[in-house]
C-alpha positions as CSV (number, residue, x, y, z in Angstrom):
1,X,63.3,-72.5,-48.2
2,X,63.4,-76.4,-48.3
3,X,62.3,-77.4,-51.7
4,X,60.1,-80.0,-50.9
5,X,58.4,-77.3,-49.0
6,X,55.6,-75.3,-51.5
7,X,53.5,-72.5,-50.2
8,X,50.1,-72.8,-52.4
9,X,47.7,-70.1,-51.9
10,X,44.5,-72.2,-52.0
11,X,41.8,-72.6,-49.5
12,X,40.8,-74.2,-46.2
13,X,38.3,-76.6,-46.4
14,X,37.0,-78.8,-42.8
15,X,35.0,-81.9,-43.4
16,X,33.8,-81.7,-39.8
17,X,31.6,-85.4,-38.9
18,X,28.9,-82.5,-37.5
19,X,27.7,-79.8,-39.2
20,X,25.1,-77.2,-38.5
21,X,23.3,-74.3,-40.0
22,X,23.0,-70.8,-38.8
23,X,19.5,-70.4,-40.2
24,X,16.0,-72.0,-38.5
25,X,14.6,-74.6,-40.9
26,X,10.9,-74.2,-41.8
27,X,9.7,-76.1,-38.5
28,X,11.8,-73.3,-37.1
29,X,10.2,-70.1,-38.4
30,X,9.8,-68.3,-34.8
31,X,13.3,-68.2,-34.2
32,X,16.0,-65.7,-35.5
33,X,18.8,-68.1,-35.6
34,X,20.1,-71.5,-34.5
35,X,21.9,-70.5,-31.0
36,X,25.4,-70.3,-31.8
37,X,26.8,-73.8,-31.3
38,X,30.6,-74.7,-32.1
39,X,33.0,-78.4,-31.6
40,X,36.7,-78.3,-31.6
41,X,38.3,-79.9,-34.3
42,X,39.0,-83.9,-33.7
43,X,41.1,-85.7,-35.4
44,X,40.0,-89.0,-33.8
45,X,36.7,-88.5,-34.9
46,X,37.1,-88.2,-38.5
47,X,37.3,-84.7,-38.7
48,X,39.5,-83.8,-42.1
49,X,41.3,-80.1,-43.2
50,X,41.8,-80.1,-46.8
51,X,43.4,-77.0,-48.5
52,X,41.8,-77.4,-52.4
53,X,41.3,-75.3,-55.1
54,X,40.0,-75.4,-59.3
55,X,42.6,-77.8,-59.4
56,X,41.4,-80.3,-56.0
57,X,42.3,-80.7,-52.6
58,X,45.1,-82.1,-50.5
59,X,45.1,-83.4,-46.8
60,X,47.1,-81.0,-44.5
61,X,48.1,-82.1,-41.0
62,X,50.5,-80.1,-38.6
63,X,54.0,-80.8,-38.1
64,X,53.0,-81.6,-34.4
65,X,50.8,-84.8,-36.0
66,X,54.2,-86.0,-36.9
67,X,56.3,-85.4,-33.8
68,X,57.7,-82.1,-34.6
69,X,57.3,-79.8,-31.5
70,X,59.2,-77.2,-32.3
71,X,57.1,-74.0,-31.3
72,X,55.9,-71.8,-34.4
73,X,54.1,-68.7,-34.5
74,X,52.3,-69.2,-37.7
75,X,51.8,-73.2,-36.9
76,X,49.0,-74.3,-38.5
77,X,46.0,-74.9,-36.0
78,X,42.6,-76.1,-37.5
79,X,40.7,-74.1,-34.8
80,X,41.9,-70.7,-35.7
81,X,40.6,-71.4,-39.7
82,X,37.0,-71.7,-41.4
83,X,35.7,-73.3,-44.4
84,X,36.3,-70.6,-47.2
85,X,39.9,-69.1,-45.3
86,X,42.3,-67.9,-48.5
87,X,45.9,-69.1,-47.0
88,X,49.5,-69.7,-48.5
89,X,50.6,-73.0,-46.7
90,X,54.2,-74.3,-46.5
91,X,54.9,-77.5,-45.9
92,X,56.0,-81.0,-47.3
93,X,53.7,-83.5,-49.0
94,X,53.9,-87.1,-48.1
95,X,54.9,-89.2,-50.6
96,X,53.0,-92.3,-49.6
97,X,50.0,-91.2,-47.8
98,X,49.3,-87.6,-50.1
99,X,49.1,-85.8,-46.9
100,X,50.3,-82.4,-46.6
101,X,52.4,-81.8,-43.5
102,X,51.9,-78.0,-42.9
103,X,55.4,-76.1,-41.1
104,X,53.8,-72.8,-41.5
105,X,50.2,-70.9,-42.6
106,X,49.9,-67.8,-44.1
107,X,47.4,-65.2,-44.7
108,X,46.8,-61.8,-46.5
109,X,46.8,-59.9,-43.6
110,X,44.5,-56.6,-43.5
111,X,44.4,-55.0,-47.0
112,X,46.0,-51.7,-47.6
113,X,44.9,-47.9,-46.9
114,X,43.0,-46.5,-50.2
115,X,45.1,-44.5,-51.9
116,X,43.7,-40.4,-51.9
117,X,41.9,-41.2,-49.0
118,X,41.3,-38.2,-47.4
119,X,41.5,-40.1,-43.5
120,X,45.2,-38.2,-43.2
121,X,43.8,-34.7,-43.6
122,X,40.8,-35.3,-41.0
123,X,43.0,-37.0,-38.6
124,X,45.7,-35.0,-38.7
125,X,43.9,-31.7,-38.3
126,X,43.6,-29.4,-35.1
127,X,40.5,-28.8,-33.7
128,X,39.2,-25.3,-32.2
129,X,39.3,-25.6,-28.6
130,X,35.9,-23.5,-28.2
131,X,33.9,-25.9,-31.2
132,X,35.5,-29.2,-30.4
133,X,33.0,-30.7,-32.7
134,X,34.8,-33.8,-34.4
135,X,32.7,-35.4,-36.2
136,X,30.6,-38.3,-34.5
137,X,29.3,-41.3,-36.3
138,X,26.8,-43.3,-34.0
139,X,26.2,-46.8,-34.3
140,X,23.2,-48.5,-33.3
141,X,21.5,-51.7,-34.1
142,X,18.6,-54.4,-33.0
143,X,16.2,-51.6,-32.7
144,X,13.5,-53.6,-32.8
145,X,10.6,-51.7,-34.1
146,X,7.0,-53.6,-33.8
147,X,7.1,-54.8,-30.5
148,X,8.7,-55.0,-26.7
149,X,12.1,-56.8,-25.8
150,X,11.7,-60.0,-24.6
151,X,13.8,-59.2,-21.8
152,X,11.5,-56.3,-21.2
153,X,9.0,-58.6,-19.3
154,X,11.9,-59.7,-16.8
155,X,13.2,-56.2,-16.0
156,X,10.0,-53.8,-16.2
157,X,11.8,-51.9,-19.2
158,X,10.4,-50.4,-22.1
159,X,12.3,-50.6,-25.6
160,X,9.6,-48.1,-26.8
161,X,10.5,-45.7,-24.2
162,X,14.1,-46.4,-24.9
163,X,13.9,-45.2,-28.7
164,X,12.2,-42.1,-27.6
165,X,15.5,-41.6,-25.2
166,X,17.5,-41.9,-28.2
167,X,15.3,-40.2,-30.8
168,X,15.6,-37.3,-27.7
169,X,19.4,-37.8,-27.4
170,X,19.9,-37.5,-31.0
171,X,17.1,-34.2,-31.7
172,X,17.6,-32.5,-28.5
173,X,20.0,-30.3,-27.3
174,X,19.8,-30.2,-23.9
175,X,19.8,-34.1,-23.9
176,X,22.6,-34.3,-26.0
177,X,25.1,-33.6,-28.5
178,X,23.6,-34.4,-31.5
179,X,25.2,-31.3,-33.5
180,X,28.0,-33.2,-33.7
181,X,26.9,-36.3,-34.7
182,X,28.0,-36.6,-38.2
183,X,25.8,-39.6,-39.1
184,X,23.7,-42.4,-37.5
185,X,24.2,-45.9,-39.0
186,X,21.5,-48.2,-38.0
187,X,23.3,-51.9,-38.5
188,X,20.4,-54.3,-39.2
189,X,17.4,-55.4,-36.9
190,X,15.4,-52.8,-37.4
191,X,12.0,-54.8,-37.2
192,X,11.3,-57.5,-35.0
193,X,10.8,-61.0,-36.6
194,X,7.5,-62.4,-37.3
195,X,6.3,-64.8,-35.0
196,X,3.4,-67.1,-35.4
197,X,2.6,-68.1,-31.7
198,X,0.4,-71.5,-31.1
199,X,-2.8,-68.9,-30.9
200,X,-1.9,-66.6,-34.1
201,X,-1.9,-70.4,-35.8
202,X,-4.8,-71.7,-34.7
203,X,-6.0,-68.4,-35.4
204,X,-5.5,-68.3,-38.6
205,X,-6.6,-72.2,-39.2
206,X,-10.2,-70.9,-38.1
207,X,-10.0,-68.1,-40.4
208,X,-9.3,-70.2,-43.4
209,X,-11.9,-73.1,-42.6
210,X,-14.7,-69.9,-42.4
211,X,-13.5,-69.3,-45.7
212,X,-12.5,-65.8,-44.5
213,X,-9.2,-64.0,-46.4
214,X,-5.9,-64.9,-44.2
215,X,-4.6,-61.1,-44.8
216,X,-7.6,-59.9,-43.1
217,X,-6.8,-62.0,-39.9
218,X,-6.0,-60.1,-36.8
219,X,-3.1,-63.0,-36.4
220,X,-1.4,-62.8,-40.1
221,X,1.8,-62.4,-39.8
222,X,2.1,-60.4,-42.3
223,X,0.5,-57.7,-40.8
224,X,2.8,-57.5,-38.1
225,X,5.9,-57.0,-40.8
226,X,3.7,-54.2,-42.0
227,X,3.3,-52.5,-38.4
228,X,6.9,-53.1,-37.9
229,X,8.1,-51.5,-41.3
230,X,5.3,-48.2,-41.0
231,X,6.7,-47.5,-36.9
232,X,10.3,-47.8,-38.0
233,X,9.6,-45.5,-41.0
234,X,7.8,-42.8,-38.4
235,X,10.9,-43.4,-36.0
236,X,14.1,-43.2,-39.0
237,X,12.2,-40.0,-40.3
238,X,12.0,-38.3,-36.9
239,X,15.6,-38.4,-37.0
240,X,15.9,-37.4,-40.4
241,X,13.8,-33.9,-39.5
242,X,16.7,-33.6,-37.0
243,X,18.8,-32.7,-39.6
244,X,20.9,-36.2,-39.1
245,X,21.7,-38.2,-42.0
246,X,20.7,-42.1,-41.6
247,X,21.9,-44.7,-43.2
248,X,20.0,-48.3,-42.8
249,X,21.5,-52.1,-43.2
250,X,19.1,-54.3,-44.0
251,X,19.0,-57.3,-41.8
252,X,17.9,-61.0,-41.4
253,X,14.6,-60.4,-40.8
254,X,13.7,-57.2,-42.8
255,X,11.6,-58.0,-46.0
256,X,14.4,-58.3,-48.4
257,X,16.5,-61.5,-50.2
258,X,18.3,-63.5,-47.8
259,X,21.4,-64.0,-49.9
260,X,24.2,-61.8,-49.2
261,X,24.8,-59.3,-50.7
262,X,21.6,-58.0,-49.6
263,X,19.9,-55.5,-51.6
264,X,18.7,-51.9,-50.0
265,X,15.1,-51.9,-48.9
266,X,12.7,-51.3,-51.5
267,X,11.3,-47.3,-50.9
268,X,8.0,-48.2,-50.9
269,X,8.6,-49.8,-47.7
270,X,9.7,-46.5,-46.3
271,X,7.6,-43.6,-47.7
272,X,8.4,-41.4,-45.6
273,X,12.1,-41.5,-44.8
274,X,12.7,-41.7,-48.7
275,X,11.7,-38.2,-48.7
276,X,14.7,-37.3,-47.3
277,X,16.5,-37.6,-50.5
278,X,19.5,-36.0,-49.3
279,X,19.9,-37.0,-45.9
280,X,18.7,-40.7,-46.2
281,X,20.3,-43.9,-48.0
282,X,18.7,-47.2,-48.0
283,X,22.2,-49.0,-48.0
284,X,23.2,-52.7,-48.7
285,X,24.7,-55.2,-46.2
286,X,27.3,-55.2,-46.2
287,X,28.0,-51.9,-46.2
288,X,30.0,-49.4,-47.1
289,X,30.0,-45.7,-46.7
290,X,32.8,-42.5,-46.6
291,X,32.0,-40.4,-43.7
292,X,33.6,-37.5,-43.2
293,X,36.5,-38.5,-45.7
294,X,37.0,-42.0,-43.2
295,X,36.2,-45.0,-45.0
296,X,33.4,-47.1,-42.6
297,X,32.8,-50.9,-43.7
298,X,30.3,-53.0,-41.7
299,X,27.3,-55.5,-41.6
300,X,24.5,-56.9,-39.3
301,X,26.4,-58.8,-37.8
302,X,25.3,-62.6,-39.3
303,X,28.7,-63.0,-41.5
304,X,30.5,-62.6,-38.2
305,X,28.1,-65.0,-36.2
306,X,28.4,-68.0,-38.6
307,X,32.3,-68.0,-39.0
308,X,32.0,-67.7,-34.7
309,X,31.1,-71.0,-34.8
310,X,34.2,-72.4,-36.6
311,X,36.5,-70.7,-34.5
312,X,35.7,-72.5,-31.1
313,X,37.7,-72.1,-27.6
314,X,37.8,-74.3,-24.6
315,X,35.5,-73.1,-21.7
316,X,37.5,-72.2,-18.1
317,X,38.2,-75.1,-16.6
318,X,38.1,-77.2,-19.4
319,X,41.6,-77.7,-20.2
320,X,41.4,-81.3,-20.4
321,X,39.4,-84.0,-21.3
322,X,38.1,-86.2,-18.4
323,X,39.4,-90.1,-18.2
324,X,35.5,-91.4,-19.4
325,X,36.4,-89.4,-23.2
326,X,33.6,-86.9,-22.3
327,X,33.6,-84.0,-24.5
328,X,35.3,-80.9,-23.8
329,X,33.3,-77.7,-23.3
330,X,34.3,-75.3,-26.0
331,X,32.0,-71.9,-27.0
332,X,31.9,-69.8,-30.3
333,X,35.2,-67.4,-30.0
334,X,34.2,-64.1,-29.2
335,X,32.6,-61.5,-31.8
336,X,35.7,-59.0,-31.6
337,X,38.3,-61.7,-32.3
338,X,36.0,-62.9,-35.2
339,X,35.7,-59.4,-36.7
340,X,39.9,-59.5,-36.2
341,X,40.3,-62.4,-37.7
342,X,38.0,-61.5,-40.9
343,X,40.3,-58.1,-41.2
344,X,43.4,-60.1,-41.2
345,X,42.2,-62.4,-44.1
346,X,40.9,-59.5,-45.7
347,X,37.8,-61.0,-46.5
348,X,34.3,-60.5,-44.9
349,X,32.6,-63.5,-45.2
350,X,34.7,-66.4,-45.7
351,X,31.9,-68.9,-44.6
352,X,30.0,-68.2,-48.0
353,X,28.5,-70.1,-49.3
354,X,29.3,-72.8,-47.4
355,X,26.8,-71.7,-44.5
356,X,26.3,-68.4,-45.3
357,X,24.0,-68.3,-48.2
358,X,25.5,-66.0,-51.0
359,X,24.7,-65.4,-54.7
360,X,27.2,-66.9,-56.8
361,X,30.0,-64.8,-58.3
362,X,32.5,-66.3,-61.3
363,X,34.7,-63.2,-62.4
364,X,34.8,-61.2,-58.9
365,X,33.8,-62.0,-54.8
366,X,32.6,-59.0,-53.8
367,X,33.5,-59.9,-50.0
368,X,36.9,-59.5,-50.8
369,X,38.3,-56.0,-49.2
370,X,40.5,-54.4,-51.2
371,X,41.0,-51.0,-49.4
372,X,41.7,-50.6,-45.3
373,X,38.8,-48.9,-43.6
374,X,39.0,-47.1,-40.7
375,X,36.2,-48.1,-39.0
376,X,35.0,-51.9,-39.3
377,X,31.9,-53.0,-37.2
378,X,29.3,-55.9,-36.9
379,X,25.7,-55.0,-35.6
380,X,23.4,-57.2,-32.9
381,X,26.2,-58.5,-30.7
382,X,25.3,-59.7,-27.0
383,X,27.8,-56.6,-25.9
384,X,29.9,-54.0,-26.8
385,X,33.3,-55.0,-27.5
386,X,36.0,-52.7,-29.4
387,X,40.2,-53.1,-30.5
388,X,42.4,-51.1,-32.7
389,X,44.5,-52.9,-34.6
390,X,47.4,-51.5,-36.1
391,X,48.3,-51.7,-40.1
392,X,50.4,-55.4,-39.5
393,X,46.9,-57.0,-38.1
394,X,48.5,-56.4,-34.4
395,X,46.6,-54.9,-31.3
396,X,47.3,-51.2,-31.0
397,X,46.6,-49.0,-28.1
398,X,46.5,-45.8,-29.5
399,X,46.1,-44.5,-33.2
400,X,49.2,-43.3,-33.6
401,X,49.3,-43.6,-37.6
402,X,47.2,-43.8,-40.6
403,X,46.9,-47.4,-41.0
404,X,45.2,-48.2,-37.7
405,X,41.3,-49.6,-38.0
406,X,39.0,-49.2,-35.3
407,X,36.9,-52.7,-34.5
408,X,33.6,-52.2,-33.1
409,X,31.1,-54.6,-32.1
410,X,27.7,-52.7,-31.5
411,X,25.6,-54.5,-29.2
412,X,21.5,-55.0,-29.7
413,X,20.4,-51.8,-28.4
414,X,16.5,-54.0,-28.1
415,X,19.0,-56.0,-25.4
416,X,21.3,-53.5,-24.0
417,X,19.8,-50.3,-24.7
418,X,23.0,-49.1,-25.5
419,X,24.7,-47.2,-28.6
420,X,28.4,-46.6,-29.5
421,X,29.9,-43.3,-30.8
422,X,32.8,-43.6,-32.8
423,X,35.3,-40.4,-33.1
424,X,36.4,-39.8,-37.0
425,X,39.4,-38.1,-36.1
426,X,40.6,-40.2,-33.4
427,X,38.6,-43.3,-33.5
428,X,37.8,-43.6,-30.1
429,X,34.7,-44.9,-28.8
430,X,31.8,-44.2,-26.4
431,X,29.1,-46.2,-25.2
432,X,25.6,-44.7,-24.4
433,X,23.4,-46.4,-22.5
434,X,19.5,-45.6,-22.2
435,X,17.6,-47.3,-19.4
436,X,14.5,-46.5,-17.6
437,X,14.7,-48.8,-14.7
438,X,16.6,-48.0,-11.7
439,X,19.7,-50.0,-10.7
């Protein structure tokens, strides 16, 4: 190695000249999110990557800044890295100007397979022809419990009538397998948001100047989280009489604190599913479970959505930017390769807490994975996308060892309709779609 090349392990930091928030603001309160928004990285307008640490921060520029085109894999490109990105960088620090010109970037790459984990014994075991019942886990999310789609009004469905497909999918046997469904995972969006609409406002403005309790208001918002909370308790414990164990991640709009970690649902939110002592688990998001001896990790979906935005890519047919110095049309890199790119650092939500409001942590980040699972997913994406990836961070086709982690991204079933089963012993995945309008 040259010696005036270091690699510090440090990391990324972009002083981007615009910067923008996941979350709504408070003149923003009936929308989930900001729409995801992203800009490539621009040198020429003031947009800075520092790598920094305890210690402070240093400049980094690419070896192509300088002239040097020699073609490296692991090249350093400010698109592919977030604010928050733990990387070893080699390079050679300008004397004169401090900047650190970058040959190469490193990162952790996915973290390694548990040790005892009992993955080998389930995958590597023959299954009776006549049961062939290998354990299913199903993954849903976006449920939406209180209230229709808002696609629903375009297409003449129902999401009511969808959940009682499912439930029916899930409970009965001439629907559906549900036997062999091991467990369902319900990945955030449980409830719908609560919306004040220009009539529940003015509403509630009459209320209050009639000197008449806002809680009592037909229009109180907080009324409708109620309604939400009690018909998603009804629907989670219908399943649970099944016989199906159910595990629920909290989400952005369920009534719980908004910093990540977030903490389980309190039980008197769900008196009737908590019941099920031994069947149901009020889980954290993130998440992580053991099912059926495989290690599962996953979230809602929101860690994924905010480092999207960082990791932008040029539209088709936007190669180049036109003679006038108009902008080129870039979009948010897909959720998959986001959820790749998270397994690769070995870190779940980098963006914290940047733009992804976390509690602080000073001995430990509990982001941080430090065990492979073998199933990593993200809940409320606009579709179902899937990869394996093999135990280097490389796109597999098949599971042919150990190491290999199945990537799911499980699609809004209030937008799709659709659910994905996941196969323990193979990881191979299904969607199931439920639709009551005709093609």
């Amino acid at each position: 190695m040259d010696p005036k090349r270091r690699p510090p392990v440090k990391s990324t930091y972009t002083d981007a000249s615009v910067q923008t928030f996941l979350f709504p603001s408070d003149d923003k309160k009936t929308e989930k999110q900001e729409p995801l928004r992203s800009l490539m990285f621009d040198k020429d307008k003031g947009d800075v990557l520092h790598l920094e640490d305890e210690s402070g921060r240093v400049e980094l520029a690419s070896d192509a800044d300088v002239g040097d085109d020699t073609k490296n894999a692991n090249s350093l490109d400010p698109n592919k890295v977030a604010t928050g990105v733990v990387a070893a960088v080699v390079g050679k620090v300008d004397s004169g100007t401090g900047v650190m010109h970058v040959h190469s970037i490193h990162f952790a790459g996915p973290p390694p397979v548990e040790k005892g984990s009992t993955k080998e014994g389930l995958r590597g075991a023959s299954i009776n022809d006549e049961e062939k019942n290998d354990p299913i886990l199903l993954l849903v999310s976006g449920l939406g419990c209180g209230s229709d789609s808002p696609t629903d009004a375009e297409t003449g469905a129902s999401l009511s009538l969808r959940r009682e497909m499912l439930l029916d999918y899930l409970t009965d046997p001439q629907l559906g397998d549900g036997s062999s469904i091991c467990r369902v995972v319900v990945a955030g969006g449980g409830i719908t948001a609560a919306v004040d609409t220009a009539e529940d406002k003015e509403n509630t403005k009459k209320a209050s100047s009639n000197n008449a309790t806002k809680k009592s208001g037909k229009y109180d918002s907080t009324a409708n989280v109620t309604f939400s909370l009690r018909e998603l308790d009804v629907y989670i414990t219908e399943i649970l009489s099944a016989g199906i164990p159910v595990d629920y991640i909290p989400g952005w709009n369920d009534p719980t604190n908004a910093n990540w970690p977030q903490r389980p649902l309190h039980s008197c939110l769900l008196p009737n599913s908590v019941g099920f002592v031994d069947l149901f688990r009020r889980s954290t998001n993130p998440y992580e479970s053991d099912c059926s001896g495989v290690k599962v990790l996953g979230s809602d979906g929101l860690n994924v959505a905010d480092l999207r935005r960082f990791l932008p890519k040029k539209c088709d047919g936007d190669d180049e930017v036109n003679d006038e110095g108009a902008e080129v049309k870039v979009s948010p890199s897909s959720s998959i390769d986001a959820l790749h790119q998270t397994l690769n650092i070995s870190h779940m939500a980098p963006t914290g807490p940047d733009s992804l409001p976390t509690f602080p942590s000073s001995e430990t980040d509990p982001f941080v994975m430090t065990s492979r699972p073998a199933v990593y997913f993200i809940g409320n994406c606009d579709e179902f996308e899937a990869r394996l990836v093999g135990e280097k961070g490389e796109t597999i086709d098949t599971a042919a060892d150990d190491d290999a982690t199945r990537l799911v991204c499980v699609p809004s079933f209030s937008s799709t309709g659709e659910v994905v089963l996941v196969n323990l012993r193979t990881l191979e995945c299904d969607v199931v779609s439920f639709n009551d309008v005709s093609p």
